[in-house]
C-alpha positions as CSV (number, residue, x, y, z in Angstrom):
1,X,116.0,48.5,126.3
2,X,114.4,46.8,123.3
3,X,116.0,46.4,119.8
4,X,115.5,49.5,118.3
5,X,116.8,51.9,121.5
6,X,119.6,49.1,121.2
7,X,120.7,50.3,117.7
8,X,120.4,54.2,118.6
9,X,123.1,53.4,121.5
10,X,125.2,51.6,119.3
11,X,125.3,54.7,117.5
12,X,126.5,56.2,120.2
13,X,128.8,53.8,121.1
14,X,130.5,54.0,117.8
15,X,131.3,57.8,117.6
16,X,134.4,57.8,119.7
17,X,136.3,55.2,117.5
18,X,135.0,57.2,114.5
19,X,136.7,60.2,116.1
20,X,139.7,58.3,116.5
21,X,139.8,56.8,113.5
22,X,140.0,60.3,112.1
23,X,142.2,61.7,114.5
24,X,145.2,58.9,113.1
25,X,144.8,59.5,109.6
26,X,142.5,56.0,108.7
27,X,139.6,57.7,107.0
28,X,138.6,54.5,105.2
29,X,137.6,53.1,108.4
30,X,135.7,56.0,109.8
31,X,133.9,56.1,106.8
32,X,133.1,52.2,107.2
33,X,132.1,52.6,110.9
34,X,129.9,56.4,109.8
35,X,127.9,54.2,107.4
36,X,127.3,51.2,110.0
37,X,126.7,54.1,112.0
38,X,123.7,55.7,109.6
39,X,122.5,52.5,108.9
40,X,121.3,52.0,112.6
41,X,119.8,55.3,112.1
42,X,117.6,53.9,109.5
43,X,116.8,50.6,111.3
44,X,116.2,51.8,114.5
45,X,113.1,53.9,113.2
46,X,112.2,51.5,110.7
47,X,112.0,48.5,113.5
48,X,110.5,51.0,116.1
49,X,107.4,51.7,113.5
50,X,107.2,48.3,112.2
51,X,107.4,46.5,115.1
52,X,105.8,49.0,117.5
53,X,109.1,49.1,119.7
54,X,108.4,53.2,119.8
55,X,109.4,54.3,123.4
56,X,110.1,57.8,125.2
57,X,113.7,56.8,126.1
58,X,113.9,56.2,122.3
59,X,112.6,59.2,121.1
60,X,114.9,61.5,123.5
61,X,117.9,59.0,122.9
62,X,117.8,59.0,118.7
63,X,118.2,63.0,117.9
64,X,120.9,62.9,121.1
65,X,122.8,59.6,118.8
66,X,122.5,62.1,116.0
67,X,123.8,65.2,117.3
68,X,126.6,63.4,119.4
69,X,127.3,61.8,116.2
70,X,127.4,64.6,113.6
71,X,129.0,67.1,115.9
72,X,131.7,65.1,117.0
73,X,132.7,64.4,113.6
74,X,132.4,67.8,112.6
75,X,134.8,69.3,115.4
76,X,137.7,66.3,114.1
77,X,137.1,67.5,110.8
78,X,137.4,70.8,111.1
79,X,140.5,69.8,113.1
80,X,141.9,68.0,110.4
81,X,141.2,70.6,108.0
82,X,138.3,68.6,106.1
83,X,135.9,71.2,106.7
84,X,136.1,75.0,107.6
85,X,135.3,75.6,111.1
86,X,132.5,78.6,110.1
87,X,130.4,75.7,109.3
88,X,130.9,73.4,112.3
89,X,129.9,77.0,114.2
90,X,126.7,76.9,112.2
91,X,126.0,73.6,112.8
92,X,126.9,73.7,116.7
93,X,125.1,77.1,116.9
94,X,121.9,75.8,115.5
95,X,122.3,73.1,118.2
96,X,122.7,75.0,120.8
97,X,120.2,77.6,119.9
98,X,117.3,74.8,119.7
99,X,118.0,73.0,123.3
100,X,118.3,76.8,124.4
101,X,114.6,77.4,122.9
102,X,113.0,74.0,123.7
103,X,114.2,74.9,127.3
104,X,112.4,78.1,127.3
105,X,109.1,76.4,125.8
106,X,109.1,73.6,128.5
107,X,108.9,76.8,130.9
108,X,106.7,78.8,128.6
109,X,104.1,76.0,127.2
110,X,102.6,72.6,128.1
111,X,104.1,71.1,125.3
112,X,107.0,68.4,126.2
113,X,107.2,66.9,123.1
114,X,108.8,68.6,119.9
115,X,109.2,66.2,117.0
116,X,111.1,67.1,114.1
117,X,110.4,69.0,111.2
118,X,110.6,67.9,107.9
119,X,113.5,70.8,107.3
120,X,115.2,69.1,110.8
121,X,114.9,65.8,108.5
122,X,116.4,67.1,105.6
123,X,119.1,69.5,107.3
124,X,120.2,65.8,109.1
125,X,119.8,64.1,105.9
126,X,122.5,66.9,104.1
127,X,124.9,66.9,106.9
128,X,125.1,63.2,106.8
129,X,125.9,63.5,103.6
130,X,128.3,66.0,104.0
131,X,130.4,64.3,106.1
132,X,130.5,61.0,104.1
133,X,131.5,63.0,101.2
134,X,134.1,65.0,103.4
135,X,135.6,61.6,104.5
136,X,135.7,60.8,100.9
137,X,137.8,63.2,99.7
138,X,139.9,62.9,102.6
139,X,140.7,59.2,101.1
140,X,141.1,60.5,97.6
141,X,143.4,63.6,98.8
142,X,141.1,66.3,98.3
143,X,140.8,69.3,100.8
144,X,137.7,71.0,101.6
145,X,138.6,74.1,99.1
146,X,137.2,71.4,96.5
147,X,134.9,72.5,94.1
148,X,131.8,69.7,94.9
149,X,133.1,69.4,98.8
150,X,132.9,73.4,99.0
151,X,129.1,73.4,97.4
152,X,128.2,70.3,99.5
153,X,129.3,72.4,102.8
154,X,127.4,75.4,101.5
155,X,124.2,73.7,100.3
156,X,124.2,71.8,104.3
157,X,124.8,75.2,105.8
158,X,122.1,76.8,104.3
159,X,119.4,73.4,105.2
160,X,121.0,74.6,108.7
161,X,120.1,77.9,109.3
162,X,117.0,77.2,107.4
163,X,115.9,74.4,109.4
164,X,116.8,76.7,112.7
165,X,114.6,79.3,111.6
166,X,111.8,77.3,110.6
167,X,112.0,75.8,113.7
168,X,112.2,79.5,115.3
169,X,108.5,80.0,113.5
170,X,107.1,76.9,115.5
171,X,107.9,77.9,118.8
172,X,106.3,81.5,117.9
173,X,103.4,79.7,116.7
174,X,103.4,77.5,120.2
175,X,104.1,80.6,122.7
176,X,101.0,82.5,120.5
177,X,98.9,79.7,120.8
178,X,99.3,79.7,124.5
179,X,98.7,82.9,124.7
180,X,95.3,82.4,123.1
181,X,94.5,80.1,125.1
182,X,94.9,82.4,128.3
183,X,93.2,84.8,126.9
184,X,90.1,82.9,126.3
185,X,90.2,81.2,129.4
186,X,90.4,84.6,131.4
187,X,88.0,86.2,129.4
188,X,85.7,82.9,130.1
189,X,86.2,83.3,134.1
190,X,84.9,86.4,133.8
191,X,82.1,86.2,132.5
192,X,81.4,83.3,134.7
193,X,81.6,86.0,137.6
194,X,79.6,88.3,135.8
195,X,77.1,85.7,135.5
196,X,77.5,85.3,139.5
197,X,77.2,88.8,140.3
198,X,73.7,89.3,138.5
199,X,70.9,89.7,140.5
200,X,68.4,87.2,140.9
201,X,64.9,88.0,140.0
């Protein structure tokens, strides 16, 4: 456990009192602990590149931080009426989808490792923002019916499904590719037994 897989488990450690926080009404403090929250999410790559601390317990544990994170948050606010709970079904239901389709690659392919996209980034980047703005208008007294919290929520919804169908087209592209590469190698063992059957002059 070196620094950086030190600050993705504090993330982790920190999304139950965030939930609570919620749950009881004190939104100023979830929003204080979200933000030391992201902010871990920023160092913990940053110190992982810069410092070479890059692990494979840290690149499973940070997108599990993340999704824990966002989730959780997601289910208490739709509980608590900060955001509609068609979107949290988006959001889980991307989820789901992609640990449903990694699973079926691991079986399919050789591949074991599947990085992010740049649309997984950005839909990550939109839903963090989402819920710091959703937290926000919770303070102020605004529901999620509010004009710029209602765009926000459609805008991160959209990066969603977008982000799950582009990742959709890179597991097509894997399962194809492995396919090519059966095909090749059959077609090269047989002509290697072509090659054996001739008869020698």
């Amino acid at each position: 456990m070196n620094a950086a897989n030190g600050l993705t488990a504090l993330r982790l450690l920190l999304t139950p009192p965030i939930v609570a926080a919620m749950w009881t009404g004190r939104h100023g403090l979830a929003l204080a602990l979200f933000m030391i929250a992201a902010a871990t999410d920023v160092l913990d790559g940053a110190a992982a590149r810069r410092f070479g601390l890059s692990t494979p317990l840290g690149a499973y544990l940070d997108p599990i931080a993340d999704k824990c994170l966002l989730n959780a948050m997601f289910l208490a606010m739709a509980g608590d009426g900060m955001v509609p709970w068609w979107f949290v079904g988006i959001i889980l239901g991307r989820d789901v989808y992609l640990l449903l389709a990694a699973a079926i690659l691991l079986r399919l392919t050789r591949r074991r490792k599947f990085p992010p996209s740049v649309w997984g980034k950005a839909s990550t980047f939109v839903q963090i923002v989402t819920a710091i703005a959703a937290l926000t208008a919770a303070m102020l007294g605004h529901s999620n019916a509010w004009i710029p919290m209602t765009a926000l929520i459609r805008i991160s919804a959209l990066f969603t499904i977008w982000s799950g169908v582009e990742y959709t087209w890179r597991g097509i592209g894997l399962v194809r590719a492995r396919d090519t590469r059966v095909g090749q190698d059959d077609a090269s063992g047989q002509a290697a037994g072509a090659t054996e059957l001739q008869p020698r002059a």
